[in-house]
C-alpha positions, 0 to 999 in steps of 0.5 A, a space after each residue: 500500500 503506497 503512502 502507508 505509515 508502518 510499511 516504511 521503505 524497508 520490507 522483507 525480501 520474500 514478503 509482499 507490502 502488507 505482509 511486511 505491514 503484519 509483521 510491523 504490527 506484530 513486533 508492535 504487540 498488537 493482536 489480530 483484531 488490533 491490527 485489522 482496526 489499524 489497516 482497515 482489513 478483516 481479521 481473517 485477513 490479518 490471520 491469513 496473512 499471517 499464515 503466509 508469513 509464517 510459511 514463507 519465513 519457515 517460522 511458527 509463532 508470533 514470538 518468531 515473527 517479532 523476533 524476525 522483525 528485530 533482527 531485520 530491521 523491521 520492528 516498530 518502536 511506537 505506532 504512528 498515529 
């Protein structure tokens, strides 16, 4: 998504946009329903995505992803308002 605040120009090279922006939101602590209310999507679709990154980063948790996140850079330290 062009323009948008968590997806800054850093992205996971076997992520699309809005996976990059799951993970963000992921490492920011927010739940599935959280960060469905951030970018205007459905909580399915956010556990969806989700389900993508885990298969495409060979992870299994949340913890994973965030940790994912720390190590590439891609950790939010505050959620834009």
């Amino acid at each position: 998504m062009t323009g948008s605040p968590y997806c800054r120009s850093r992205r996971a090279p076997h992520l699309a946009a809005r996976e990059t922006e799951v993970v963000q939101l992921v490492s920011a602590g927010l739940s599935n329903r959280n960060i469905a209310t951030h970018l205007f999507i459905s909580e399915k679709t956010v556990a969806r995505h989700l389900s993508n990154i885990f298969t495409k980063l060979g992870l299994t948790s949340r913890a994973a992803v965030t940790a994912y996140a720390y190590q590439h850079g891609l950790a939010l330290t505050s959620l834009p308002a």
